[in-house]
mmCIF file as Biopython writes it, N, C-alpha, C and O atoms, coordinates in Angstrom:
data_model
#
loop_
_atom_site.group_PDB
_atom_site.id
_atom_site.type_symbol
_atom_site.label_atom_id
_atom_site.label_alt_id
_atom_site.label_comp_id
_atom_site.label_asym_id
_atom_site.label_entity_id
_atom_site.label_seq_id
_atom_site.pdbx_PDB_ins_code
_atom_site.Cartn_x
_atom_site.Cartn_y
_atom_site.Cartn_z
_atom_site.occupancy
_atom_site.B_iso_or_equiv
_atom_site.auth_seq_id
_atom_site.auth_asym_id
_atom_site.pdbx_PDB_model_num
ATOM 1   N N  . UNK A ? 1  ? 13.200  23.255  -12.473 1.0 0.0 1  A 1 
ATOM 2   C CA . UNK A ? 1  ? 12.054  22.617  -13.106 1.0 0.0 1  A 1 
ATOM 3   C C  . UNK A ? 1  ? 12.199  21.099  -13.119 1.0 0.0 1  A 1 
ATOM 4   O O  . UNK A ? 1  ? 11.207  20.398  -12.921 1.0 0.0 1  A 1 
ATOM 5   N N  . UNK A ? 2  ? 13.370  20.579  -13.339 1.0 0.0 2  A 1 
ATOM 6   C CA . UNK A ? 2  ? 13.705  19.115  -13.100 1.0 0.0 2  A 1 
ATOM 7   C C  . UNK A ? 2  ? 13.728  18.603  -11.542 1.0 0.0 2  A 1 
ATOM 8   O O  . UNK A ? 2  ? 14.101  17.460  -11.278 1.0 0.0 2  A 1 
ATOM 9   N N  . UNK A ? 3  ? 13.372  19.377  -10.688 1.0 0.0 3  A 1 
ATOM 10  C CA . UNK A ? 3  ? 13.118  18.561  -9.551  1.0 0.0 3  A 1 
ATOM 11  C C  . UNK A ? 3  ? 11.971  18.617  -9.406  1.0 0.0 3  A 1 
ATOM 12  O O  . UNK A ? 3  ? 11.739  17.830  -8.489  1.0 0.0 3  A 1 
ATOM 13  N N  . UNK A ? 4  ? 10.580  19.285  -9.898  1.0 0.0 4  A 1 
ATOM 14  C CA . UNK A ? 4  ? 9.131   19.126  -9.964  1.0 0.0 4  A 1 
ATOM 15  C C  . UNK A ? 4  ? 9.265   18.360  -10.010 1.0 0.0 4  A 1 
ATOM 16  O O  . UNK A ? 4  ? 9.361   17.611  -9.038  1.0 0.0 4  A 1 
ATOM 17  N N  . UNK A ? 5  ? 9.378   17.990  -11.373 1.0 0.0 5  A 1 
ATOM 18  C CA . UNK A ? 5  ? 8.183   16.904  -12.020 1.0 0.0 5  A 1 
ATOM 19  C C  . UNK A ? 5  ? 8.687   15.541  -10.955 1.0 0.0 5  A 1 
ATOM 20  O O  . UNK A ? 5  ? 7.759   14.944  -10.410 1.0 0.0 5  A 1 
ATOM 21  N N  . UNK A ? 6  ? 10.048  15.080  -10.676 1.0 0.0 6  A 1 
ATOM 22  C CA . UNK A ? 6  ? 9.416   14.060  -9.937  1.0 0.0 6  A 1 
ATOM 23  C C  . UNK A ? 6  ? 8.377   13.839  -8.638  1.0 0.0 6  A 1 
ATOM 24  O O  . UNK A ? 6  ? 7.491   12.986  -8.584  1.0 0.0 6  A 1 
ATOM 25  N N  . UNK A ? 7  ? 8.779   15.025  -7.395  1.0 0.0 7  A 1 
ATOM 26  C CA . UNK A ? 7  ? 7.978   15.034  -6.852  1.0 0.0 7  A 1 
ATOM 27  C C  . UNK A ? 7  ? 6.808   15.362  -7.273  1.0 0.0 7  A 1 
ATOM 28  O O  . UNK A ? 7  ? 6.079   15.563  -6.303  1.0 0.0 7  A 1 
ATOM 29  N N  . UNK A ? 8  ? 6.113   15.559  -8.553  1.0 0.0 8  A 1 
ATOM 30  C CA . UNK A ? 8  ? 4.774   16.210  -8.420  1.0 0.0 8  A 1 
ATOM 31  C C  . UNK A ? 8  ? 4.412   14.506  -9.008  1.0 0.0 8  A 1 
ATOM 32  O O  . UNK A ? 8  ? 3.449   14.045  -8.395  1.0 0.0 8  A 1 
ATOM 33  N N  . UNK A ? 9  ? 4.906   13.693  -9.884  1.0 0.0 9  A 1 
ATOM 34  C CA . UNK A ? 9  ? 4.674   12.447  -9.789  1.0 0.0 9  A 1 
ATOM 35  C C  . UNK A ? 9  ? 4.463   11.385  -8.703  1.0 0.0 9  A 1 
ATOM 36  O O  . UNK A ? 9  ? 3.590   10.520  -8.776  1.0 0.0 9  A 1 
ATOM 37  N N  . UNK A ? 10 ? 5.575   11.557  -7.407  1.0 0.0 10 A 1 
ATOM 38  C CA . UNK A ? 10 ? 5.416   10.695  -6.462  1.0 0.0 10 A 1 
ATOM 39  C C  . UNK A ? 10 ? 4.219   11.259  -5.517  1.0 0.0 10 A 1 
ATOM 40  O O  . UNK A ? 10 ? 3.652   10.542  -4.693  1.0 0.0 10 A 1 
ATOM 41  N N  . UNK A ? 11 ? 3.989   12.255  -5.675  1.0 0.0 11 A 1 
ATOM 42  C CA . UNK A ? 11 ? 2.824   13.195  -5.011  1.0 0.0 11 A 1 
ATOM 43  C C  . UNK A ? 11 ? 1.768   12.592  -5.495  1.0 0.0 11 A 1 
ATOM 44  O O  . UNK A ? 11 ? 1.246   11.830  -4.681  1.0 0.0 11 A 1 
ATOM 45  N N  . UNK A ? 12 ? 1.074   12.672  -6.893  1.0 0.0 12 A 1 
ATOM 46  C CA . UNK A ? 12 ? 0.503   12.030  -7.639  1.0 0.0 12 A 1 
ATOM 47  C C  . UNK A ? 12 ? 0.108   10.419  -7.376  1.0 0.0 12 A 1 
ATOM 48  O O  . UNK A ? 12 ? -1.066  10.054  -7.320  1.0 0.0 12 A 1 
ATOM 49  N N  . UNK A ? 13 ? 1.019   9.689   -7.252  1.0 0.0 13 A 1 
ATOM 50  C CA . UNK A ? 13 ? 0.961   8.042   -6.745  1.0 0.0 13 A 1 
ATOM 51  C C  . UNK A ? 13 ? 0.595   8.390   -5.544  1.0 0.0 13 A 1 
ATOM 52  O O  . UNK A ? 13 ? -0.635  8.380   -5.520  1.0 0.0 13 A 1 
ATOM 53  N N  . UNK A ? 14 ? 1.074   8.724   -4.427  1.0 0.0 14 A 1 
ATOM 54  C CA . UNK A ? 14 ? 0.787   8.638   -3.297  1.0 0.0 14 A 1 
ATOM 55  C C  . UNK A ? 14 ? -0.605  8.870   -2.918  1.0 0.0 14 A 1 
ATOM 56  O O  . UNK A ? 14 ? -1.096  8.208   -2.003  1.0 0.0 14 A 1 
ATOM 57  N N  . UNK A ? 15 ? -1.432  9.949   -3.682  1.0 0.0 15 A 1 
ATOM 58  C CA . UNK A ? 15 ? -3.244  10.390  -3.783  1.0 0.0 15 A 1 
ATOM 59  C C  . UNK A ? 15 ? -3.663  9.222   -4.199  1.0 0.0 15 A 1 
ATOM 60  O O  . UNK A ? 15 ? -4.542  8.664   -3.543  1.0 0.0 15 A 1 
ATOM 61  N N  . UNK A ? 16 ? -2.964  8.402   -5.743  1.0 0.0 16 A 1 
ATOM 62  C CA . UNK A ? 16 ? -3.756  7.406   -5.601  1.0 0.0 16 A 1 
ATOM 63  C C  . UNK A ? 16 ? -3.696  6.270   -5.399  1.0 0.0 16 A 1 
ATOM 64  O O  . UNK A ? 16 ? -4.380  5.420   -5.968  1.0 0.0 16 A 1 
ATOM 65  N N  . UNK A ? 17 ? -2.672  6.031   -4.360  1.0 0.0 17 A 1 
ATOM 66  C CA . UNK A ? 17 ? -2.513  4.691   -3.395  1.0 0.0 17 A 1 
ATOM 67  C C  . UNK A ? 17 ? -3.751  4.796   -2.201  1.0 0.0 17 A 1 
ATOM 68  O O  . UNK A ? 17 ? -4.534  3.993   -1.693  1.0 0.0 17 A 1 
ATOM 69  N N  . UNK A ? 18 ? -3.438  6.365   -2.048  1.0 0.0 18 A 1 
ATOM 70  C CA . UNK A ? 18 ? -4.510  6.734   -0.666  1.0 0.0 18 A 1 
ATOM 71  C C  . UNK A ? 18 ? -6.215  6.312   -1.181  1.0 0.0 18 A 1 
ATOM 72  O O  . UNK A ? 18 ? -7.090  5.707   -0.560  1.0 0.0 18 A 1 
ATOM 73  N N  . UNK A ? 19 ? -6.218  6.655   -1.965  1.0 0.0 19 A 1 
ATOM 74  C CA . UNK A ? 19 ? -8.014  6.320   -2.680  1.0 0.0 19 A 1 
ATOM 75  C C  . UNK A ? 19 ? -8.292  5.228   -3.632  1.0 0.0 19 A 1 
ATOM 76  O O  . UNK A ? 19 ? -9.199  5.065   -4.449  1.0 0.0 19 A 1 
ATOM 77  N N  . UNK A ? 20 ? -6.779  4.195   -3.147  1.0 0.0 20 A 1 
ATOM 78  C CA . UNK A ? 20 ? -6.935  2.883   -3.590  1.0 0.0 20 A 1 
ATOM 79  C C  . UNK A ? 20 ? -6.610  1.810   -2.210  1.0 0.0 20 A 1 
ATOM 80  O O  . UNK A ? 20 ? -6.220  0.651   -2.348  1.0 0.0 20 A 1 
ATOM 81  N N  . UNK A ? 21 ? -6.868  2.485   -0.873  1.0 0.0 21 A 1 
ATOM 82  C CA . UNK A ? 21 ? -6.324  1.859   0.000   1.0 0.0 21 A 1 
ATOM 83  C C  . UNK A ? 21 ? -7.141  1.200   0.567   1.0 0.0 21 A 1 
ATOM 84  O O  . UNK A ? 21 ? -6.831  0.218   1.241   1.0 0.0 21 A 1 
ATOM 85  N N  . UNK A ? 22 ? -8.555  1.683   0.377   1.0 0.0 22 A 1 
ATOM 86  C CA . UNK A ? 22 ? -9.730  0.332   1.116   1.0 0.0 22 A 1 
ATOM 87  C C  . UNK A ? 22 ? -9.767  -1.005  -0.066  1.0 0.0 22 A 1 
ATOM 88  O O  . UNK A ? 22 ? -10.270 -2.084  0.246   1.0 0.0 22 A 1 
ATOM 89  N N  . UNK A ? 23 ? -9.156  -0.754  -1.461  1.0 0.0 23 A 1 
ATOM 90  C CA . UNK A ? 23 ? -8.974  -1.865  -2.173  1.0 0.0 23 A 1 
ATOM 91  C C  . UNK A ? 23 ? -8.134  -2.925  -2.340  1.0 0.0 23 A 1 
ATOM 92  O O  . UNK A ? 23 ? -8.117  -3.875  -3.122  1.0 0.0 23 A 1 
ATOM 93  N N  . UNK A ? 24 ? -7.213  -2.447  -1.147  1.0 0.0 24 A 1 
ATOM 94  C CA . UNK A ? 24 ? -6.155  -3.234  -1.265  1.0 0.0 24 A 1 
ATOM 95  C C  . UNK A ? 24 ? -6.166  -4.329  -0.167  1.0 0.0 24 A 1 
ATOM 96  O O  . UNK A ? 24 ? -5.531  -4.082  0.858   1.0 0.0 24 A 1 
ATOM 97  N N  . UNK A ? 25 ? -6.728  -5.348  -0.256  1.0 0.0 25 A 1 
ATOM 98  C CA . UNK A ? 25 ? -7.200  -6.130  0.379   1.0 0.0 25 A 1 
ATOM 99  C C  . UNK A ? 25 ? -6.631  -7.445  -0.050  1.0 0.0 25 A 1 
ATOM 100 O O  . UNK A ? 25 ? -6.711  -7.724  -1.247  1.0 0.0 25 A 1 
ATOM 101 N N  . UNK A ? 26 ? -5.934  -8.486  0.969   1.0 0.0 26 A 1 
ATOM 102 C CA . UNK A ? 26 ? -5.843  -10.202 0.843   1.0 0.0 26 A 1 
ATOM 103 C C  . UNK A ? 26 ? -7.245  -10.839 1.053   1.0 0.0 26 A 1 
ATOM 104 O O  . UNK A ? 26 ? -8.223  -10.193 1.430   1.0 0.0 26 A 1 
ATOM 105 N N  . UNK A ? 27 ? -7.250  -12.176 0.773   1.0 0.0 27 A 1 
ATOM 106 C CA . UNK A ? 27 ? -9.228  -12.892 1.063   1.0 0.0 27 A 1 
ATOM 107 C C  . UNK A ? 27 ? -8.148  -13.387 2.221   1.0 0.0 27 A 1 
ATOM 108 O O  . UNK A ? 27 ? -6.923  -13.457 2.119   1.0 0.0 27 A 1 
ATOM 109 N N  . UNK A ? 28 ? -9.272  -13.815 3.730   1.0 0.0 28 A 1 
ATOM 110 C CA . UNK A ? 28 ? -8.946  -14.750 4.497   1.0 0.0 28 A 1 
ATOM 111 C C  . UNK A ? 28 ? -8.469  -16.102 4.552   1.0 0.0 28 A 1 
ATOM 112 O O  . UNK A ? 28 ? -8.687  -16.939 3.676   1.0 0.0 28 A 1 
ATOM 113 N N  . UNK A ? 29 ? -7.683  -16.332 5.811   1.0 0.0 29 A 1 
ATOM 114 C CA . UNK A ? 29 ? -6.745  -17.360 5.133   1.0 0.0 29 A 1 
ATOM 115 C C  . UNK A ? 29 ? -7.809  -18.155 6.726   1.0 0.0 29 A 1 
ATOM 116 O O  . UNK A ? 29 ? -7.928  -17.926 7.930   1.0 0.0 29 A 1 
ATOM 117 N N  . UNK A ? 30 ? -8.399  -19.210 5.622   1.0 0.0 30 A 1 
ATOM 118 C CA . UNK A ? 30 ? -9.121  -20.085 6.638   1.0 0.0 30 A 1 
ATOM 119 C C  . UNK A ? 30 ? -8.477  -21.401 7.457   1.0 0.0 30 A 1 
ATOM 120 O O  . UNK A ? 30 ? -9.225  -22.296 7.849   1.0 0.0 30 A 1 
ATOM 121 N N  . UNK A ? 31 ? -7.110  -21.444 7.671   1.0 0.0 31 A 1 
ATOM 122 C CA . UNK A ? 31 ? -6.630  -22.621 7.638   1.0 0.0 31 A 1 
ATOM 123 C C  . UNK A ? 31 ? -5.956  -21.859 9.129   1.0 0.0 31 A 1 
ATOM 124 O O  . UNK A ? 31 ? -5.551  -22.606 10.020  1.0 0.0 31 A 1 
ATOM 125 N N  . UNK A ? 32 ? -5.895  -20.623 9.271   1.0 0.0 32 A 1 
ATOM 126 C CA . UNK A ? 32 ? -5.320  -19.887 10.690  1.0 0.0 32 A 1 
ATOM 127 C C  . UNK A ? 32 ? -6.303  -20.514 11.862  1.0 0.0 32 A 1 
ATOM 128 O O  . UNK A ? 32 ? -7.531  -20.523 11.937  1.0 0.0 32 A 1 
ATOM 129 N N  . UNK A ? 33 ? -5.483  -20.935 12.576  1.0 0.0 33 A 1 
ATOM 130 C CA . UNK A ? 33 ? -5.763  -21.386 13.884  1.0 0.0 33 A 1 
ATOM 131 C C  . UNK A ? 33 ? -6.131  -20.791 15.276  1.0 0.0 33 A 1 
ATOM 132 O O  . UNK A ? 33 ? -6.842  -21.070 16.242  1.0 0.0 33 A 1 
ATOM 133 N N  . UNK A ? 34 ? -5.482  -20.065 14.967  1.0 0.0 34 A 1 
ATOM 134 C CA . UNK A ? 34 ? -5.367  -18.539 16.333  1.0 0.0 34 A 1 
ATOM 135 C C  . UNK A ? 34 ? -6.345  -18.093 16.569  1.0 0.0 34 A 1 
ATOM 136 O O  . UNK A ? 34 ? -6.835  -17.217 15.857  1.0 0.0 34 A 1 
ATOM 137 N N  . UNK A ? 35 ? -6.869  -18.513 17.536  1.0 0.0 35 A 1 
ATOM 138 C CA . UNK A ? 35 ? -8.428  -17.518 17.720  1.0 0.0 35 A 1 
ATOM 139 C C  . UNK A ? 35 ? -8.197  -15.833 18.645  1.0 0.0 35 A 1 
ATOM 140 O O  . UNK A ? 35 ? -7.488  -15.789 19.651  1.0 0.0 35 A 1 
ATOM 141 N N  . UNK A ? 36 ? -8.776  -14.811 18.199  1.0 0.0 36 A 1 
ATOM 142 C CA . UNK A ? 36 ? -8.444  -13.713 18.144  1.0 0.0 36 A 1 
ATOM 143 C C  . UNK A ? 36 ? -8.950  -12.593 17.397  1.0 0.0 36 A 1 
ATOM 144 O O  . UNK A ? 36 ? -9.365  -13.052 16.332  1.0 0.0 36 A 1 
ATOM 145 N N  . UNK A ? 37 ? -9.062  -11.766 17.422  1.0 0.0 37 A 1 
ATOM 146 C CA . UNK A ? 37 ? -9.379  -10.887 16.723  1.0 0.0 37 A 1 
ATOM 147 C C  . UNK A ? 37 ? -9.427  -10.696 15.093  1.0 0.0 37 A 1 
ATOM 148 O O  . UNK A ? 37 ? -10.312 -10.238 14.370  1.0 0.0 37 A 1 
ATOM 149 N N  . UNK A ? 38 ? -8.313  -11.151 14.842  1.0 0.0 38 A 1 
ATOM 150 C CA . UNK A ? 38 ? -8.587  -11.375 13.268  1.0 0.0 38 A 1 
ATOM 151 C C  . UNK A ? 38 ? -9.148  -12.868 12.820  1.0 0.0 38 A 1 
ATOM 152 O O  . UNK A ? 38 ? -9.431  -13.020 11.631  1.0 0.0 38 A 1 
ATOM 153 N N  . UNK A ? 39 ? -9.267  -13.652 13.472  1.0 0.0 39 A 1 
ATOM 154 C CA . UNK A ? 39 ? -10.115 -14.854 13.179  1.0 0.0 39 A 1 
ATOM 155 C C  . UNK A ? 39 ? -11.453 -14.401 13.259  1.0 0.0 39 A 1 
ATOM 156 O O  . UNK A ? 39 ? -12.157 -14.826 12.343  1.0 0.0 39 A 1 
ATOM 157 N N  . UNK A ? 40 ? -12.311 -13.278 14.511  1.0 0.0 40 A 1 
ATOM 158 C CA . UNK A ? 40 ? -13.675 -13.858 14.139  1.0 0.0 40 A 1 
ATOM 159 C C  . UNK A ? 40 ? -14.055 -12.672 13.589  1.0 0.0 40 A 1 
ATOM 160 O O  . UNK A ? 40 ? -15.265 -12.444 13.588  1.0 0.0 40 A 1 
ATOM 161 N N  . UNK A ? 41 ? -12.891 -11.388 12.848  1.0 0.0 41 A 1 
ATOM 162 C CA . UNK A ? 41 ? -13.477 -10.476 11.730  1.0 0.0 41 A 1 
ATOM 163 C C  . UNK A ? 41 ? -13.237 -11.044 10.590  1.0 0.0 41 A 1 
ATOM 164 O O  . UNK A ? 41 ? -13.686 -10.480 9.593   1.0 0.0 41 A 1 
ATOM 165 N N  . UNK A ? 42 ? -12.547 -12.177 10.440  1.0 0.0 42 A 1 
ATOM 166 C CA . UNK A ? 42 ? -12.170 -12.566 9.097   1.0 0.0 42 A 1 
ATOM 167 C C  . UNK A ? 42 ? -11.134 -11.539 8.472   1.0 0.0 42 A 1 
ATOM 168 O O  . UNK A ? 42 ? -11.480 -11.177 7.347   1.0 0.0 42 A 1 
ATOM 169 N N  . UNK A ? 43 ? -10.023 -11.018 8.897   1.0 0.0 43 A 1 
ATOM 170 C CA . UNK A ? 43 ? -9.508  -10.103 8.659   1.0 0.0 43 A 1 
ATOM 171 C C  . UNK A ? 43 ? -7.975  -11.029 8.306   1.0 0.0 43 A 1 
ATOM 172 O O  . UNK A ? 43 ? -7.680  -11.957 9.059   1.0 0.0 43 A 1 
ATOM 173 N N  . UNK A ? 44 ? -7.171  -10.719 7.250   1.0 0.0 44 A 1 
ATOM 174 C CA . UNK A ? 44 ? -6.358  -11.158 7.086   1.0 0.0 44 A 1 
ATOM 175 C C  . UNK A ? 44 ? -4.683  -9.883  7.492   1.0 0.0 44 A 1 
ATOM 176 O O  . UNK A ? 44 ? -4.266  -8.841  6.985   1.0 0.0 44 A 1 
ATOM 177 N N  . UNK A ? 45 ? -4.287  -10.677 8.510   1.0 0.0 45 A 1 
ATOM 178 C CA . UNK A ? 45 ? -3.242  -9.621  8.834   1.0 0.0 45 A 1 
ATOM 179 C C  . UNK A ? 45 ? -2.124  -9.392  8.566   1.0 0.0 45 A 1 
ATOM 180 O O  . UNK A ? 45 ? -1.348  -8.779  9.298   1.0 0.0 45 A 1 
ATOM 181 N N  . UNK A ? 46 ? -1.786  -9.998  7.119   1.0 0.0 46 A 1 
ATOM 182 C CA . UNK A ? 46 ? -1.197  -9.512  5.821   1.0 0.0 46 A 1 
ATOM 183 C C  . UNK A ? 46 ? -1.751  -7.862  5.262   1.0 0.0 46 A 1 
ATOM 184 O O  . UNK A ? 46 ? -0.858  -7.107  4.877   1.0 0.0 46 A 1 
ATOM 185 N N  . UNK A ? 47 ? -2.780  -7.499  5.242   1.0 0.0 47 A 1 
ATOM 186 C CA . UNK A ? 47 ? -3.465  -6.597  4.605   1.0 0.0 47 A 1 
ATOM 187 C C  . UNK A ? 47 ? -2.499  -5.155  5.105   1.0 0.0 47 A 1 
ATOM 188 O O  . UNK A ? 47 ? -2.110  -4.272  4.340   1.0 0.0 47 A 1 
ATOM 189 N N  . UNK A ? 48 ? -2.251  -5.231  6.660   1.0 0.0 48 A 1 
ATOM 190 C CA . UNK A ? 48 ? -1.702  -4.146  6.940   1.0 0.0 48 A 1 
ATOM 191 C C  . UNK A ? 48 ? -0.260  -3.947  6.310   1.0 0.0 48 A 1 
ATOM 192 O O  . UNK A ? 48 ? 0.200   -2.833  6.059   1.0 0.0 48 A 1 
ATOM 193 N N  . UNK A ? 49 ? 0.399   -5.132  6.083   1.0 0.0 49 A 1 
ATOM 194 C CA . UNK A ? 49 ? 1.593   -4.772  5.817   1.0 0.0 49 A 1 
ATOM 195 C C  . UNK A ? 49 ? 2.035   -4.514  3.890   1.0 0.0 49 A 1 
ATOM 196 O O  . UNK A ? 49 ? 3.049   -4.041  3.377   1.0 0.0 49 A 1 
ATOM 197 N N  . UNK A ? 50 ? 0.994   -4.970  3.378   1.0 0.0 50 A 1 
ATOM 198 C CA . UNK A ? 50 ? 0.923   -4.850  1.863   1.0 0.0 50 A 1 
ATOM 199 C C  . UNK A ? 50 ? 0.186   -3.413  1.910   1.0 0.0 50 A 1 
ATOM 200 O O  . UNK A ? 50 ? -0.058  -3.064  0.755   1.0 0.0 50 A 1 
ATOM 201 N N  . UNK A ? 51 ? -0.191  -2.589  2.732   1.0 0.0 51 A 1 
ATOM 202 C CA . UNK A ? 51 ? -0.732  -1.509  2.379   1.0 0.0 51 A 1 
ATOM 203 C C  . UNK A ? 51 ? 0.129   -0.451  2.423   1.0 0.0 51 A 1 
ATOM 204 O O  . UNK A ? 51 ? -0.026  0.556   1.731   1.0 0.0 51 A 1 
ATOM 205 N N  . UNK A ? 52 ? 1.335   -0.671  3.457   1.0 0.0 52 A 1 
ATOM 206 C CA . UNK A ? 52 ? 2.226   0.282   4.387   1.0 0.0 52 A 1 
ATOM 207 C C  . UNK A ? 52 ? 3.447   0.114   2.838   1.0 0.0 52 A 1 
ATOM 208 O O  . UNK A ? 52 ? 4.038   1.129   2.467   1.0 0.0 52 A 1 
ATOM 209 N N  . UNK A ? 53 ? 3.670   -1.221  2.104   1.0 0.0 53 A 1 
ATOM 210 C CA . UNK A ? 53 ? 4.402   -1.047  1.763   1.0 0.0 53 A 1 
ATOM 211 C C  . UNK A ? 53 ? 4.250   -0.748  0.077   1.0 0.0 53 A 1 
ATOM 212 O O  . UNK A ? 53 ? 5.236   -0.391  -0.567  1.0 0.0 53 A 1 
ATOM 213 N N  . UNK A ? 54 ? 3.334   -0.873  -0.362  1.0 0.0 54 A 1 
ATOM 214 C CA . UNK A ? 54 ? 2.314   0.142   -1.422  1.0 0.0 54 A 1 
ATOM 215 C C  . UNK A ? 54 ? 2.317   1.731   -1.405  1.0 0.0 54 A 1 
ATOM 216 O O  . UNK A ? 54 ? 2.285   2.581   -2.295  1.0 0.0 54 A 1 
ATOM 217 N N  . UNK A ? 55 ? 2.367   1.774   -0.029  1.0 0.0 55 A 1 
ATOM 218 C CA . UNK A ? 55 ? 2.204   3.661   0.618   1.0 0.0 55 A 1 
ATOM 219 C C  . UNK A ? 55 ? 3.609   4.044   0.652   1.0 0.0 55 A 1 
ATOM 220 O O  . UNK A ? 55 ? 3.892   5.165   0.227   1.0 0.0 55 A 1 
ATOM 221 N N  . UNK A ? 56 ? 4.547   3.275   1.098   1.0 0.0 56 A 1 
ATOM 222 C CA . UNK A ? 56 ? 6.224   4.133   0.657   1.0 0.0 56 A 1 
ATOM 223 C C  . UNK A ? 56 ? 6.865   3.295   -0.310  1.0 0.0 56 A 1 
ATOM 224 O O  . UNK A ? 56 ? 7.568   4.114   -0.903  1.0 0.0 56 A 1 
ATOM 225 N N  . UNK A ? 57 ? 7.066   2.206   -0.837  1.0 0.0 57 A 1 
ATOM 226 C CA . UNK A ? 57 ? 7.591   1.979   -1.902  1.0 0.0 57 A 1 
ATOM 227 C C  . UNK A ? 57 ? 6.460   2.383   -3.105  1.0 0.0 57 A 1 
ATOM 228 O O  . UNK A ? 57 ? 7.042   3.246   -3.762  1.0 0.0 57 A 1 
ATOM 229 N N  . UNK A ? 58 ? 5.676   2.255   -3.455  1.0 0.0 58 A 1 
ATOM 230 C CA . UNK A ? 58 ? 5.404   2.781   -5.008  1.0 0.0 58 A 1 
ATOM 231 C C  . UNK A ? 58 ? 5.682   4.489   -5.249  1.0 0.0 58 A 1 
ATOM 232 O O  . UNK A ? 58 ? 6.253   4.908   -6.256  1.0 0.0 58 A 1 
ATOM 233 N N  . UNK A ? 59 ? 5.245   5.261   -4.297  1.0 0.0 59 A 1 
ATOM 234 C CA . UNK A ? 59 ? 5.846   6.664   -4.554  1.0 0.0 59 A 1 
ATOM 235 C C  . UNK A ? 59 ? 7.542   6.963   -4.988  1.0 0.0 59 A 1 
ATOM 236 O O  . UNK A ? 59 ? 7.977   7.584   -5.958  1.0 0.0 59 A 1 
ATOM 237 N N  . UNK A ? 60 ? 8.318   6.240   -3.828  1.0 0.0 60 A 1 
ATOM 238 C CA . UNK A ? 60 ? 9.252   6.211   -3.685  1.0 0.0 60 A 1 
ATOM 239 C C  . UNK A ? 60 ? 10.271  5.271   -4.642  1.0 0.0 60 A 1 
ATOM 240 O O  . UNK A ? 60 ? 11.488  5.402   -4.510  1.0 0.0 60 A 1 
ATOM 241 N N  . UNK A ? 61 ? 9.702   4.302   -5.626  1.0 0.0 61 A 1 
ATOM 242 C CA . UNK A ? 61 ? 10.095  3.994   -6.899  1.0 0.0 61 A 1 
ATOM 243 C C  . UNK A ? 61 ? 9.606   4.721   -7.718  1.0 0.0 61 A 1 
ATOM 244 O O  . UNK A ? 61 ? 9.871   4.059   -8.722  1.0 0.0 61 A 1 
ATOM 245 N N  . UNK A ? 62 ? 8.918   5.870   -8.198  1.0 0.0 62 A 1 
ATOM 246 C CA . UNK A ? 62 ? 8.164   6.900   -8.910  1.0 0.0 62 A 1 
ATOM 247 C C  . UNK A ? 62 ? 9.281   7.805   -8.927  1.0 0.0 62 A 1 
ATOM 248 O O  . UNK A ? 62 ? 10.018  8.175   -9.841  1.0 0.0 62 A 1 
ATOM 249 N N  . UNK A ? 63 ? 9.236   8.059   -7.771  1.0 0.0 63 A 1 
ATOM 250 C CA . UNK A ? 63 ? 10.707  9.195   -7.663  1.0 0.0 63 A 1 
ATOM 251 C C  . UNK A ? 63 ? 11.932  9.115   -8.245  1.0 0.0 63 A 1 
ATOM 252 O O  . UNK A ? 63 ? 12.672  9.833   -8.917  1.0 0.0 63 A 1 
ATOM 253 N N  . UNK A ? 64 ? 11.914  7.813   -7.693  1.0 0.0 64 A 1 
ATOM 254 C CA . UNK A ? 64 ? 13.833  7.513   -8.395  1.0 0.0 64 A 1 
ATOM 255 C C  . UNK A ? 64 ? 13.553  7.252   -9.552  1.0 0.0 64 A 1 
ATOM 256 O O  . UNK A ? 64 ? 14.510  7.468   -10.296 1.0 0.0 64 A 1 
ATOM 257 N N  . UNK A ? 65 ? 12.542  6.830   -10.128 1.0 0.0 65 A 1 
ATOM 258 C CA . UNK A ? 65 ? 13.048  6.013   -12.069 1.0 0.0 65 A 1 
ATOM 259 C C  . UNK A ? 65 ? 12.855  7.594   -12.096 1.0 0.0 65 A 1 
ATOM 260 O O  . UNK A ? 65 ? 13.932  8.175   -12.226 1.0 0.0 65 A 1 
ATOM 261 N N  . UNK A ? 66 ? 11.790  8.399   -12.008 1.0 0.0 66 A 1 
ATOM 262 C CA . UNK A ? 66 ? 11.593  10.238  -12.425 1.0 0.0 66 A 1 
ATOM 263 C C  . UNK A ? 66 ? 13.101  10.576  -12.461 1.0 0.0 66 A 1 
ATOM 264 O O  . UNK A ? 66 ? 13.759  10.672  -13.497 1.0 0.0 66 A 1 
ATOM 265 N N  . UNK A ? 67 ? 13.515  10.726  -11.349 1.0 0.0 67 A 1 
ATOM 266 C CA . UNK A ? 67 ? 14.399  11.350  -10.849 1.0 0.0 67 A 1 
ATOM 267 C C  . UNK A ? 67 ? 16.057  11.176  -12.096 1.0 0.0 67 A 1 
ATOM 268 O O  . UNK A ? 67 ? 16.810  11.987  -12.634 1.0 0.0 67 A 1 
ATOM 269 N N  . UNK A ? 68 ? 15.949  9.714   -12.062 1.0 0.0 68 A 1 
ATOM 270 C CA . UNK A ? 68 ? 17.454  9.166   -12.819 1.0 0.0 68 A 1 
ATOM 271 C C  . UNK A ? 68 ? 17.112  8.881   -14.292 1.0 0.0 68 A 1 
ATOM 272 O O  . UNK A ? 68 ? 17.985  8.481   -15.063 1.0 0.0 68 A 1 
#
């Protein structure tokens, strides 16, 4: 029974990282020079890597404080 509950917690975070993931958004950084694909969507390409690491570290700190 003590190994549920953490995974049913990091399980838990992970649903709602997933249906918090179109919110997780940086604003554009207008001072980028690079013309390219993320210049003329206005897309800041920070966004991918704050999302990836939202998606395995917050579950995966859920687990261990659960866990210990």
């Amino acid at each position: 029974m003590k190994k549920i509950i953490p995974l049913s917690l990091s399980i838990l975070v992970l649903t709602i990282v997933c249906f918090m993931w179109d919110y997780i958004k940086l604003p554009y950084n207008n001072e980028n020079i690079i013309i390219g694909e993320h210049y003329f969507k206005k897309f800041n390409p920070l966004n991918d890597t704050i999302r990836f690491l939202s998606f395995t570290f917050l579950p995966t700190i859920v687990y261990l404080l659960s866990y210990l």
